[in-house]
LOMARDO-341289 format. One record per atom (N, C-alpha, C, CB): residue in three letters; residue number from 1; x, y, z; atom name. Coordinates in Angstrom, 2 decimals. Each point is the difference from the previous one (the first is absolute). Glycine has a CB too. Layout:
BEGIN
atom type ALA	seq NUM	u X	v Y	w Z	atom CA $
...
//
This chain:
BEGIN
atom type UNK	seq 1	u -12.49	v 32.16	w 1.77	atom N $
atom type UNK	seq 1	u 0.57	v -0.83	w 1.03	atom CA $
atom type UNK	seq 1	u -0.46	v -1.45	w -0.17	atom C $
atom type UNK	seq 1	u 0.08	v 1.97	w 1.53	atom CB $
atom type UNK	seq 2	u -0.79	v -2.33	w -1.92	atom N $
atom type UNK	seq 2	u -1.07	v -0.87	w -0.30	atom CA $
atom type UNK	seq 2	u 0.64	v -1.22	w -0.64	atom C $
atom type UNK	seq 2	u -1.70	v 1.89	w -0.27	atom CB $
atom type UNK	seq 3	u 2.12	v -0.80	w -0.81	atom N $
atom type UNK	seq 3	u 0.48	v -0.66	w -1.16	atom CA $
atom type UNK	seq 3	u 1.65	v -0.52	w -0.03	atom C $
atom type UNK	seq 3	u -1.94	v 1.53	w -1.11	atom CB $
atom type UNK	seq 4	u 2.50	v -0.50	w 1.71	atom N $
atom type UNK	seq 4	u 1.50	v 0.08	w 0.91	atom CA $
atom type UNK	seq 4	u -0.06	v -2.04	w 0.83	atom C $
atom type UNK	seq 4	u -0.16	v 3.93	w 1.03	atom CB $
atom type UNK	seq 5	u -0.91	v -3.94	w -0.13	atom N $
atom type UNK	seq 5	u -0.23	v -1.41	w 0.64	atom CA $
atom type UNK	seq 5	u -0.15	v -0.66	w -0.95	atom C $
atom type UNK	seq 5	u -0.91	v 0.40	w 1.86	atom CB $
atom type UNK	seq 6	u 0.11	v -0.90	w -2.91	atom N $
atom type UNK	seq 6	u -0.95	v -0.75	w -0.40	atom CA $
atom type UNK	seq 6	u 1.72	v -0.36	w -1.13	atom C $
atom type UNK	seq 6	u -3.59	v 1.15	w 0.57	atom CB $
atom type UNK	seq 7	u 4.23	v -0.62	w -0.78	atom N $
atom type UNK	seq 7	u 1.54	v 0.17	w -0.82	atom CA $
atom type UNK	seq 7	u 1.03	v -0.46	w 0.40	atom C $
atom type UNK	seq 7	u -0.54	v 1.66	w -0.58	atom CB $
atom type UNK	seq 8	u 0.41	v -1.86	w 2.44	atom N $
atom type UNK	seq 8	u 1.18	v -0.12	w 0.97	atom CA $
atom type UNK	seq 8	u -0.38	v -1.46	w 0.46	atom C $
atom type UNK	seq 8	u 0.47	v 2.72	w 0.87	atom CB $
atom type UNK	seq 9	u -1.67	v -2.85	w -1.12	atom N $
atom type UNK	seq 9	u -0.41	v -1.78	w 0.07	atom CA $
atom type UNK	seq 9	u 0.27	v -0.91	w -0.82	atom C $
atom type UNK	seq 9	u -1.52	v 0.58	w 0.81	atom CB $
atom type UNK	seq 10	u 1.10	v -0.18	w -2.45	atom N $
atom type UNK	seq 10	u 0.54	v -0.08	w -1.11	atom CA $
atom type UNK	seq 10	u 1.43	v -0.76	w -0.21	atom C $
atom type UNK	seq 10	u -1.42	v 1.98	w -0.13	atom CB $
atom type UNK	seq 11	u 2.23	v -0.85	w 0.67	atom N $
atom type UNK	seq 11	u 1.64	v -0.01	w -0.19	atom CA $
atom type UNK	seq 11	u 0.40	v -1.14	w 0.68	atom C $
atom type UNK	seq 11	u 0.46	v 2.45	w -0.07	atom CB $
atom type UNK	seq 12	u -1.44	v -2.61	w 1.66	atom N $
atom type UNK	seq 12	u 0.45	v -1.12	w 0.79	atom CA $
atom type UNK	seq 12	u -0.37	v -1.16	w -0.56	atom C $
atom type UNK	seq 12	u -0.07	v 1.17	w 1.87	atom CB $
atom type UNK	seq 13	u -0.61	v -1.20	w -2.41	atom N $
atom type UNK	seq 13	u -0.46	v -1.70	w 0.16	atom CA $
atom type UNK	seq 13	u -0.06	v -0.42	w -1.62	atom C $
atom type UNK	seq 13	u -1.82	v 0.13	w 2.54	atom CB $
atom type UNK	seq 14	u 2.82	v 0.62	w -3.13	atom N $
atom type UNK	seq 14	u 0.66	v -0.10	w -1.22	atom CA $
atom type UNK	seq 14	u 0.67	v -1.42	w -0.06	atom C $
atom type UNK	seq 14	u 0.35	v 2.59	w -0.11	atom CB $
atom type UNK	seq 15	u 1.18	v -2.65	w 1.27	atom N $
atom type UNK	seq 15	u 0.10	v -1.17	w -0.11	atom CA $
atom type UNK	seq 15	u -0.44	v -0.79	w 0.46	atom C $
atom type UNK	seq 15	u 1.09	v 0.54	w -0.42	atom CB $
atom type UNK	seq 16	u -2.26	v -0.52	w 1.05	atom N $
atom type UNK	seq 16	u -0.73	v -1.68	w 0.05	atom CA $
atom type UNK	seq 16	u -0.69	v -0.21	w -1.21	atom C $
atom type UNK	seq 16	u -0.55	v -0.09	w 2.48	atom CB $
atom type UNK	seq 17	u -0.17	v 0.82	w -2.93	atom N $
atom type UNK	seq 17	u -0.33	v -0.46	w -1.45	atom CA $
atom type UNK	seq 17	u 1.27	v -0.16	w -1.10	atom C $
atom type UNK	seq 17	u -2.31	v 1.27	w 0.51	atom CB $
atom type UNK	seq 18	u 3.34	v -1.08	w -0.80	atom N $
atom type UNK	seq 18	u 0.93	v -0.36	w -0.60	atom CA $
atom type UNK	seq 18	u 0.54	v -1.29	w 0.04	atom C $
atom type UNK	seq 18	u 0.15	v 2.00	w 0.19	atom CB $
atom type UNK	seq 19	u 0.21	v -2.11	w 1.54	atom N $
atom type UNK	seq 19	u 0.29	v -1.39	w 0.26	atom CA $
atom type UNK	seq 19	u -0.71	v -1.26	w -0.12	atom C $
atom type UNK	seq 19	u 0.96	v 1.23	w 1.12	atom CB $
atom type UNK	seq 20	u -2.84	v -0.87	w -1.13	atom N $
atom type UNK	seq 20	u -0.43	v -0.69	w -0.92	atom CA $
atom type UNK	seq 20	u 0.13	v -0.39	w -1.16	atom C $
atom type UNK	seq 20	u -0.70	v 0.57	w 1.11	atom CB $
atom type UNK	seq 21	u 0.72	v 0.42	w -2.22	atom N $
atom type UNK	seq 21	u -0.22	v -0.02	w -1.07	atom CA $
atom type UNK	seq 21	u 1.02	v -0.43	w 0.09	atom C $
atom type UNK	seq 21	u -1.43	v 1.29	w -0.82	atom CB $
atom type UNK	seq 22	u 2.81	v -1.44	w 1.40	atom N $
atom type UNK	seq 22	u 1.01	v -0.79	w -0.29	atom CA $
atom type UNK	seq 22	u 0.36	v -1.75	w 0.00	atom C $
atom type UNK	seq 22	u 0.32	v 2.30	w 0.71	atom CB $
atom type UNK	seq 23	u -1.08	v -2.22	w 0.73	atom N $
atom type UNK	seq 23	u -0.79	v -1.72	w -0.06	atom CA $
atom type UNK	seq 23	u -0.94	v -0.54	w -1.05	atom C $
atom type UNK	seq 23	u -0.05	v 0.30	w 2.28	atom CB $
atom type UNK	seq 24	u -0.49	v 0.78	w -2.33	atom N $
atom type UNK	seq 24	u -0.87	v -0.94	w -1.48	atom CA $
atom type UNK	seq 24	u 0.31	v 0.02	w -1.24	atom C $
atom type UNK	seq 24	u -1.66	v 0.33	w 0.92	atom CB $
atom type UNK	seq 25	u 2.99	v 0.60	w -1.10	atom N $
atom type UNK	seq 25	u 0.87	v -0.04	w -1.66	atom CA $
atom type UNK	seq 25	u 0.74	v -1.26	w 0.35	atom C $
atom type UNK	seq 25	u 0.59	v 2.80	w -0.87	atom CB $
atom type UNK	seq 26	u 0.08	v -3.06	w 2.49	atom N $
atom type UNK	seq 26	u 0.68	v -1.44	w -0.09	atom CA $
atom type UNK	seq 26	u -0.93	v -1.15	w 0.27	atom C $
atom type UNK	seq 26	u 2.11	v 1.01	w 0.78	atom CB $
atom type UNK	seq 27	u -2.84	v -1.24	w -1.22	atom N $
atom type UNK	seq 27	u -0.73	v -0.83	w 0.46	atom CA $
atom type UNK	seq 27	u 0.33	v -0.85	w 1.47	atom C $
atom type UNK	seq 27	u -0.43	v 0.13	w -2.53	atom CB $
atom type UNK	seq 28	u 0.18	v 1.19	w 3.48	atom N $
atom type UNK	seq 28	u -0.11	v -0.61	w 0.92	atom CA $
atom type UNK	seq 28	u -1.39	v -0.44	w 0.93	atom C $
atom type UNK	seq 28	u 2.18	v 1.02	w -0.44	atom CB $
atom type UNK	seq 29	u -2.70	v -0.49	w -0.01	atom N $
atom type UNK	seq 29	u -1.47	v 0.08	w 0.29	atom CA $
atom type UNK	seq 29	u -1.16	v -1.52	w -0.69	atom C $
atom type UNK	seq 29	u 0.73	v 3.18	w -0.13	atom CB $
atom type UNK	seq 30	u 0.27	v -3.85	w -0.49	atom N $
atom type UNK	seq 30	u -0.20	v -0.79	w -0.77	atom CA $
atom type UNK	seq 30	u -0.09	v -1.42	w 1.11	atom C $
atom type UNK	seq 30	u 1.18	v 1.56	w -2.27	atom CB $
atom type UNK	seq 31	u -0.12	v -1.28	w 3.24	atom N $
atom type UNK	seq 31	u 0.04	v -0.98	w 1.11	atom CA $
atom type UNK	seq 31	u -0.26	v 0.61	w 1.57	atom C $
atom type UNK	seq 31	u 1.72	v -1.27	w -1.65	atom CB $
atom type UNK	seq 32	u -1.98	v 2.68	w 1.68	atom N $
atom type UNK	seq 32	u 0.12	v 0.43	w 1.50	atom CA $
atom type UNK	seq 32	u -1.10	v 1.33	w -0.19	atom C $
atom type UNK	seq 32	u 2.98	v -0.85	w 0.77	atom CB $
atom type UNK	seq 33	u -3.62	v 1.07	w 0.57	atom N $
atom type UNK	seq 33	u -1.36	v 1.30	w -0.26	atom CA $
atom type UNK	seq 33	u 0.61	v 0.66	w 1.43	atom C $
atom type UNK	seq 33	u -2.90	v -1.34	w -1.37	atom CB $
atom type UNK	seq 34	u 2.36	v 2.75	w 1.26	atom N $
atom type UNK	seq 34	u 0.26	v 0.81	w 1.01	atom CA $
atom type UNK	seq 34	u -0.37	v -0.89	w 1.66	atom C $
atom type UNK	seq 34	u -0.60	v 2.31	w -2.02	atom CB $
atom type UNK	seq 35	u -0.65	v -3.02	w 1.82	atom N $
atom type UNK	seq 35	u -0.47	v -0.17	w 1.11	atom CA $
atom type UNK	seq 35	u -0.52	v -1.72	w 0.24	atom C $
atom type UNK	seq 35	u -0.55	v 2.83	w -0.17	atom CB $
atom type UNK	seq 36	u 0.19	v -3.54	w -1.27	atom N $
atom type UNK	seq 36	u -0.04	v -1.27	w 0.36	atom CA $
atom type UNK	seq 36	u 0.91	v -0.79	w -0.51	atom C $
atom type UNK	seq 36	u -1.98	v 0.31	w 0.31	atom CB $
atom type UNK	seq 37	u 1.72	v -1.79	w 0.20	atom N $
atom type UNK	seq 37	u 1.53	v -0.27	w -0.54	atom CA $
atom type UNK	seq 37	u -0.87	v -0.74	w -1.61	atom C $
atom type UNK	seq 37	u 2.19	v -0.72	w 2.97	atom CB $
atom type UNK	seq 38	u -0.94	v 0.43	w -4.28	atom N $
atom type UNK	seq 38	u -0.64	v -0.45	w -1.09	atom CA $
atom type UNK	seq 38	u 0.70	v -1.05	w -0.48	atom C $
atom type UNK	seq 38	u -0.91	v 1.98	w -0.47	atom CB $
atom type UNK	seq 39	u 2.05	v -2.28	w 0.39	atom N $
atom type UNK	seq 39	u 1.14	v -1.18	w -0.22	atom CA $
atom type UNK	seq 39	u 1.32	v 0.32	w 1.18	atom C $
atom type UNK	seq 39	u -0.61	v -0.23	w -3.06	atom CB $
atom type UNK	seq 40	u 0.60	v 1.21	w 3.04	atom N $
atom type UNK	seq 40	u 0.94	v 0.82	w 0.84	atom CA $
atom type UNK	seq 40	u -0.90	v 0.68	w 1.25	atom C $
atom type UNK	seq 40	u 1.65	v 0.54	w -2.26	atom CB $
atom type UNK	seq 41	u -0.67	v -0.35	w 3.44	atom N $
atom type UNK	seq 41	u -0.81	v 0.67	w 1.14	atom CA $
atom type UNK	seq 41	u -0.20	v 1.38	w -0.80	atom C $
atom type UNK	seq 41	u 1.07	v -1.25	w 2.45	atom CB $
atom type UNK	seq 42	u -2.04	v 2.01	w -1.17	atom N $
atom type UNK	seq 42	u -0.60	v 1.05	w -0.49	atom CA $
atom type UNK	seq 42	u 1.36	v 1.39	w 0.52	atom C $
atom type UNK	seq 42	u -3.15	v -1.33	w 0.23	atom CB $
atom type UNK	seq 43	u 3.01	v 2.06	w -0.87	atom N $
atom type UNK	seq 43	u 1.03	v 1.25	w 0.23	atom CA $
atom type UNK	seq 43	u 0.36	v 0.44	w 1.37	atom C $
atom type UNK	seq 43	u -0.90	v 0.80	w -1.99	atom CB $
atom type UNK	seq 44	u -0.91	v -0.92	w 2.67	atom N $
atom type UNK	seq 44	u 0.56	v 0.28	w 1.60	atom CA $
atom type UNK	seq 44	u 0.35	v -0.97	w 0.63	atom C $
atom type UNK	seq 44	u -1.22	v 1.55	w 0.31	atom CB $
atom type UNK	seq 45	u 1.10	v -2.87	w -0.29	atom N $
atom type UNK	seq 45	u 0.31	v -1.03	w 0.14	atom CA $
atom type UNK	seq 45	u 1.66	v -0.24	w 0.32	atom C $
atom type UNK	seq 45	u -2.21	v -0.29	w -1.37	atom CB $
atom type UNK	seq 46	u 3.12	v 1.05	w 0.26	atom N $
atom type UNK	seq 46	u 0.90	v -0.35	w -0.73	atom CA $
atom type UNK	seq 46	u 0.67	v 1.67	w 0.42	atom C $
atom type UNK	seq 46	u -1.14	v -2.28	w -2.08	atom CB $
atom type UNK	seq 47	u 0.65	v 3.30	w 2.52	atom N $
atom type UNK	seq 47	u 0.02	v 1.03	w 1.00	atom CA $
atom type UNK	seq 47	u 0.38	v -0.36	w 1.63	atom C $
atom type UNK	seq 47	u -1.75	v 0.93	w -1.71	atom CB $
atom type UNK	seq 48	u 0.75	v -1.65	w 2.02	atom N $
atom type UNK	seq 48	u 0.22	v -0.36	w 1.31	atom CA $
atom type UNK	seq 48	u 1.26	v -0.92	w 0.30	atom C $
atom type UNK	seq 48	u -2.46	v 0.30	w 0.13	atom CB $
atom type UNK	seq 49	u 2.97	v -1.48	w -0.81	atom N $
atom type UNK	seq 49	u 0.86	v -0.72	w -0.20	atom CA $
atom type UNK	seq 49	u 1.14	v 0.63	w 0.25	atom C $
atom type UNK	seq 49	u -1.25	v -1.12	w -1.30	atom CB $
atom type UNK	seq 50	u 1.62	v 2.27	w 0.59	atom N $
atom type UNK	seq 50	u 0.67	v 0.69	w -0.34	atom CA $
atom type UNK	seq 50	u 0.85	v 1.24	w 0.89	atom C $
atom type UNK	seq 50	u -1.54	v -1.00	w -1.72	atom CB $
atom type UNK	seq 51	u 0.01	v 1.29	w 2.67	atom N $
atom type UNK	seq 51	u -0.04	v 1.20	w 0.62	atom CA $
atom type UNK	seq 51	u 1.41	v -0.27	w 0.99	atom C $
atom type UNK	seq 51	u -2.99	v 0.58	w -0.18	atom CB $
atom type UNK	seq 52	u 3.68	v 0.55	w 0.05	atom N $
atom type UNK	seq 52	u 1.00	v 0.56	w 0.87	atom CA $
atom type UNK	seq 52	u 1.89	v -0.26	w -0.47	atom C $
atom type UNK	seq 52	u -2.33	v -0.50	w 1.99	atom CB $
atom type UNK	seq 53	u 1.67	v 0.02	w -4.13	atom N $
atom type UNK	seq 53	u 0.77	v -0.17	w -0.67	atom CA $
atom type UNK	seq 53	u 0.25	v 0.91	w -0.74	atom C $
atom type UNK	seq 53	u -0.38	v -1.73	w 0.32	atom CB $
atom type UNK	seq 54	u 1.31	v 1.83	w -1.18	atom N $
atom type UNK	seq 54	u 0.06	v 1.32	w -0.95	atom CA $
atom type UNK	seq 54	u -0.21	v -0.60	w -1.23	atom C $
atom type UNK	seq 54	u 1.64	v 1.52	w 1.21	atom CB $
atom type UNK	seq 55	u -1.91	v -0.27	w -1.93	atom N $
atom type UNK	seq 55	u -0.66	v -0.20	w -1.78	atom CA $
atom type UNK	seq 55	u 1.25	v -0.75	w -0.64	atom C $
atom type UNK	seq 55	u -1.59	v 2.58	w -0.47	atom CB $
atom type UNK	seq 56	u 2.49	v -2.08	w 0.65	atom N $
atom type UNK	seq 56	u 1.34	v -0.49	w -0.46	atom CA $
atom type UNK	seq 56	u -0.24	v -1.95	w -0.07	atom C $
atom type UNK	seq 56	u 1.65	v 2.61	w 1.45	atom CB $
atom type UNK	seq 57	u -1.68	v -3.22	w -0.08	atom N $
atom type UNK	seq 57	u -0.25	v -1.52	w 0.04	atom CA $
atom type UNK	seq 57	u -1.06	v -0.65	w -0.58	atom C $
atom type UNK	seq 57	u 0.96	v 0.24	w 1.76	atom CB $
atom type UNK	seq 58	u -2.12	v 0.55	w -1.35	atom N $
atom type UNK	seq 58	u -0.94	v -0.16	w -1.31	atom CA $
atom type UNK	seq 58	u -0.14	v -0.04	w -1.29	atom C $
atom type UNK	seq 58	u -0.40	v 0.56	w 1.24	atom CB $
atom type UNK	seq 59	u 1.23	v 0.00	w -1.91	atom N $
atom type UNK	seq 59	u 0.24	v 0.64	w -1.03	atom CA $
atom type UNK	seq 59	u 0.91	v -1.36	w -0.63	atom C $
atom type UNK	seq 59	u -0.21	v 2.93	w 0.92	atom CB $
atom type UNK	seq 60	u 1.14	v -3.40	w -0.35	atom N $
atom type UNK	seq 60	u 0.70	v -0.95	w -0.05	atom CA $
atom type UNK	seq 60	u -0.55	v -1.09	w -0.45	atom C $
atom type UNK	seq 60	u 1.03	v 0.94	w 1.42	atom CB $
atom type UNK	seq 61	u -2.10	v -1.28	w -0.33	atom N $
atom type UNK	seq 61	u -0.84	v -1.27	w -0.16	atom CA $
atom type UNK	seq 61	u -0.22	v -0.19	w -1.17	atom C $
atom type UNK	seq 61	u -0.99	v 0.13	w 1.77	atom CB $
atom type UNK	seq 62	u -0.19	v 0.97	w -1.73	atom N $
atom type UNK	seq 62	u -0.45	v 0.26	w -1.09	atom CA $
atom type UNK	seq 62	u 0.65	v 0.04	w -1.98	atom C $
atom type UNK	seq 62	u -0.99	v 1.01	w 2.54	atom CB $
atom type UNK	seq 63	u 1.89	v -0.87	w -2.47	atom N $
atom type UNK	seq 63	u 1.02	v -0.23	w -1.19	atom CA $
atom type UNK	seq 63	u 0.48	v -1.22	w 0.17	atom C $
atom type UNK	seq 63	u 0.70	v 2.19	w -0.28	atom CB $
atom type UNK	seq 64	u -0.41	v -2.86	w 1.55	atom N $
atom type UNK	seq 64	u 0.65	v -1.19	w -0.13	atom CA $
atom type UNK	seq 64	u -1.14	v -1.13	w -0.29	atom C $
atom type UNK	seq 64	u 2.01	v 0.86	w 1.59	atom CB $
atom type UNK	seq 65	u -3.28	v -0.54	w -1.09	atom N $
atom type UNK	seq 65	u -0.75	v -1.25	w 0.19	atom CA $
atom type UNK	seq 65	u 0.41	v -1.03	w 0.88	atom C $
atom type UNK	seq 65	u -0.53	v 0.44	w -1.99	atom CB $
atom type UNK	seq 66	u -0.10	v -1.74	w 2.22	atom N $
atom type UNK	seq 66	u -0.07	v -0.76	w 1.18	atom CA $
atom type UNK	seq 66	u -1.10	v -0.91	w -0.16	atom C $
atom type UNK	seq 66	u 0.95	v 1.73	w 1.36	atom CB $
atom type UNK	seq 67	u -0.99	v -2.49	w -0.45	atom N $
atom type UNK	seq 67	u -1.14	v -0.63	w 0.44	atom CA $
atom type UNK	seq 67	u 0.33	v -0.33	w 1.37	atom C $
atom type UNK	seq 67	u -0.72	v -0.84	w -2.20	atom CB $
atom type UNK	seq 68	u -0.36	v 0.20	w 3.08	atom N $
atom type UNK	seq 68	u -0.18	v -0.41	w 1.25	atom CA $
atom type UNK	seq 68	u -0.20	v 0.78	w 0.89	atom C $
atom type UNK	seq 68	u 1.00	v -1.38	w -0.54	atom CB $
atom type UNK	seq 69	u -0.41	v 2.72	w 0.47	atom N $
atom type UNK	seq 69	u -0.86	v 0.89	w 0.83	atom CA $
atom type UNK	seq 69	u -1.50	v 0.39	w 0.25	atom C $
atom type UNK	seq 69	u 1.87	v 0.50	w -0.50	atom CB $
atom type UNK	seq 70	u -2.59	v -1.32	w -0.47	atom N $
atom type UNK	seq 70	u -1.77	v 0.60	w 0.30	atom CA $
atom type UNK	seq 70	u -0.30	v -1.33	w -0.56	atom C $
atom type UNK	seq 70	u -0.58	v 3.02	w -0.43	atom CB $
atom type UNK	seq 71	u 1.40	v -4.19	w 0.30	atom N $
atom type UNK	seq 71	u -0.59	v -1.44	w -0.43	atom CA $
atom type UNK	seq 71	u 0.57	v -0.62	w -1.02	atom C $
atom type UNK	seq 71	u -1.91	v 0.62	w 0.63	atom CB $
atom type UNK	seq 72	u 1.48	v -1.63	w -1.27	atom N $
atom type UNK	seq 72	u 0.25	v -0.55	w -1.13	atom CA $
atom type UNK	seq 72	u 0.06	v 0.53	w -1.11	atom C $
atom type UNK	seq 72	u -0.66	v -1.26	w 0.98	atom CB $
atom type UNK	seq 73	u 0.35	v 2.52	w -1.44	atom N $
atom type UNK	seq 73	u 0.08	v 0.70	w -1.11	atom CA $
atom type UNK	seq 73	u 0.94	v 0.78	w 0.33	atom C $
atom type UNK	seq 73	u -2.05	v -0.18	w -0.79	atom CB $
atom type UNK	seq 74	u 2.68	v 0.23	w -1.29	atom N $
atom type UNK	seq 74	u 1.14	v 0.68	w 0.60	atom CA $
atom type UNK	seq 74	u -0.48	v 1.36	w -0.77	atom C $
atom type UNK	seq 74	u 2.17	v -2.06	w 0.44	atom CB $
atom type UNK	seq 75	u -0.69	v 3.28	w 0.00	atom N $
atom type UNK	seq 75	u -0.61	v 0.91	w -0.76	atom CA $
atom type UNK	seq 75	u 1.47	v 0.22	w -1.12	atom C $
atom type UNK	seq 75	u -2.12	v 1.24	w 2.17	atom CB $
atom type UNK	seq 76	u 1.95	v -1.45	w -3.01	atom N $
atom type UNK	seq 76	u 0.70	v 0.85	w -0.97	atom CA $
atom type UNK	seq 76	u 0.88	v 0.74	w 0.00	atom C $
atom type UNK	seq 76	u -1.37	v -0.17	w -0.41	atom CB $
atom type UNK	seq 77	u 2.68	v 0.23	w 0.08	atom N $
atom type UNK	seq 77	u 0.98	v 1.30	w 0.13	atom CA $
atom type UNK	seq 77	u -0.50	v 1.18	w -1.09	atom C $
atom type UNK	seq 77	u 2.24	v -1.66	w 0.70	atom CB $
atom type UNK	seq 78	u -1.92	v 2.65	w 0.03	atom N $
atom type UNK	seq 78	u -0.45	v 1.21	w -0.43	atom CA $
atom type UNK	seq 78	u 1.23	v 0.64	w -0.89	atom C $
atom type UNK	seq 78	u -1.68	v 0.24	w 2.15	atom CB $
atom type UNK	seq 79	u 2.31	v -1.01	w -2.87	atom N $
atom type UNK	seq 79	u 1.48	v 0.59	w -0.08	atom CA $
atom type UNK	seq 79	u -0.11	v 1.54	w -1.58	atom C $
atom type UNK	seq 79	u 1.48	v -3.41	w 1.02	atom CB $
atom type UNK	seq 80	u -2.55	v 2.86	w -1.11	atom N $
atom type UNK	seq 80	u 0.24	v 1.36	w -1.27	atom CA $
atom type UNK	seq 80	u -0.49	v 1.38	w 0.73	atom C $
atom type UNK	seq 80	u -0.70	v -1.62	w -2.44	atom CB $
atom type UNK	seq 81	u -0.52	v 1.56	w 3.70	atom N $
atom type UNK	seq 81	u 0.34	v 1.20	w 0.49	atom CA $
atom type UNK	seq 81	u 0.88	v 0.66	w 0.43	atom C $
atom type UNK	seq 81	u -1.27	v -0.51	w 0.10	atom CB $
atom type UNK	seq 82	u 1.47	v 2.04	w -0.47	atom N $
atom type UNK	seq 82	u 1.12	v 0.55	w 0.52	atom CA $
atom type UNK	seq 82	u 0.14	v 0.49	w 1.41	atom C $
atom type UNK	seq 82	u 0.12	v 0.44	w -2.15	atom CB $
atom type UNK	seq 83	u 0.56	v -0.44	w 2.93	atom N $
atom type UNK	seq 83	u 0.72	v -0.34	w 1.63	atom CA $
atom type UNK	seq 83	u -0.87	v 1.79	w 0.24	atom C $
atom type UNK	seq 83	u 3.51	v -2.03	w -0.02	atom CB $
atom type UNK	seq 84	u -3.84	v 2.89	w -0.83	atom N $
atom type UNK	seq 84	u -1.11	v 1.29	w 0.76	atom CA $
atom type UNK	seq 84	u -1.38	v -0.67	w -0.15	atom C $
atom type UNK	seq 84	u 1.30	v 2.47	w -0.81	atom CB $
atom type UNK	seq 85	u -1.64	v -3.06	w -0.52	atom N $
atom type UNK	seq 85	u -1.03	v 0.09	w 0.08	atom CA $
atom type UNK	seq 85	u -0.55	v -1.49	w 1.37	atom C $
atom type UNK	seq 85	u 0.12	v 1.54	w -2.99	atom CB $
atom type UNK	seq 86	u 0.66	v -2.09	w 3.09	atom N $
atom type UNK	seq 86	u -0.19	v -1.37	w 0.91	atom CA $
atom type UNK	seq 86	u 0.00	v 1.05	w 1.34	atom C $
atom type UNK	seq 86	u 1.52	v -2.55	w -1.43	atom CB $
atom type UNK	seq 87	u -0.60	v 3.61	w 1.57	atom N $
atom type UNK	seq 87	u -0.45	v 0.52	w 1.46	atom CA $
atom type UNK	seq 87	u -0.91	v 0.74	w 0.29	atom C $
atom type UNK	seq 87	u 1.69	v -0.16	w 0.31	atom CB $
atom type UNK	seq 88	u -2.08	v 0.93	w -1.36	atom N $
atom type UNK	seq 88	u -1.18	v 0.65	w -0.22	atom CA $
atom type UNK	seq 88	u -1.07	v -0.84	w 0.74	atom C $
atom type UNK	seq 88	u 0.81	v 1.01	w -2.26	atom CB $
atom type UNK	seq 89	u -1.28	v -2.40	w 1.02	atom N $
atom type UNK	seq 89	u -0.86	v -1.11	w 0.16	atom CA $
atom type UNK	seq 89	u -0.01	v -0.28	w 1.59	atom C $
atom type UNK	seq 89	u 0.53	v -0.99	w -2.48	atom CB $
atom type UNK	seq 90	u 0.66	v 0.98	w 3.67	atom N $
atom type UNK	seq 90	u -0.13	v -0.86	w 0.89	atom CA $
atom type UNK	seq 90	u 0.19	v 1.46	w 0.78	atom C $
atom type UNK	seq 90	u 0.77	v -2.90	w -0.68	atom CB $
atom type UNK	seq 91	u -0.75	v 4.29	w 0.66	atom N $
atom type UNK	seq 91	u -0.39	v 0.81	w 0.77	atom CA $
atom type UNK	seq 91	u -1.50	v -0.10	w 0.29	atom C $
atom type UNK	seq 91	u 1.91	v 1.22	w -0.73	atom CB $
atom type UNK	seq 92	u -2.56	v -1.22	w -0.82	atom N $
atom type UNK	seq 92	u -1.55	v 0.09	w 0.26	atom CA $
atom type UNK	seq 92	u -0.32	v -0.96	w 0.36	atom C $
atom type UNK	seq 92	u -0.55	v 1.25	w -1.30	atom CB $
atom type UNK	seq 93	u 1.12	v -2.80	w 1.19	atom N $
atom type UNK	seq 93	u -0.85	v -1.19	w 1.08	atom CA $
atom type UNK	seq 93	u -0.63	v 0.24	w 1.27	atom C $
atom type UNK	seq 93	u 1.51	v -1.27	w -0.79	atom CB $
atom type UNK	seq 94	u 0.51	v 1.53	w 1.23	atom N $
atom type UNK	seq 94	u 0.43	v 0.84	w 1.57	atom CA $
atom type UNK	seq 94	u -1.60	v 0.82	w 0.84	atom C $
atom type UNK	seq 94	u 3.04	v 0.88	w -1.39	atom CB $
atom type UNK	seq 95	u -2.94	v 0.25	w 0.04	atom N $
atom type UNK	seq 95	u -0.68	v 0.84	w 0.87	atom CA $
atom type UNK	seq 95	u -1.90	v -0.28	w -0.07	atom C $
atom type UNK	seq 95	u 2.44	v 1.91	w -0.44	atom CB $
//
């Protein structure tokens, strides 16, 4: 039974470590951290902003890039990510 749990935790929190490892194959982590901000606000930061939006608009941003929403820096269009893996990316901000 033990092992049954220790397997069912595993499975869960699969994709948060994915969706990492997905931020840091795009170098996104390069400008933004789970929790402080680094050139870019920090993830929850950029969570809260967000909150009561869907992954979908996020997801958007995020491929389109911008600036002026968090200041004078801009961010980059995201256009070579693909429109799952960008919702993926902005589910796990989200959550």
């Amino acid at each position: 039974m033990i092992k049954a749990i220790g397997l069912s935790l595993l499975v869960l929190s699969a994709p948060a470590f994915a969706s990492m490892e997905m931020a840091q194959k795009n170098a996104c982590m390069g400008c933004h951290a789970v929790a402080t901000k680094v050139l870019g606000p920090s993830y929850q930061e950029v969570a809260k902003k967000y909150a009561g939006k869907s992954a979908e608009e996020l997801a958007k941003s995020i491929k389109a890039g911008g600036s002026g929403k968090w200041g004078p820096v801009p961010m980059p269009a995201q256009a070579a990510l693909s429109d799952a893996d960008a919702k993926t990316l902005a589910a796990w901000i989200l959550s």
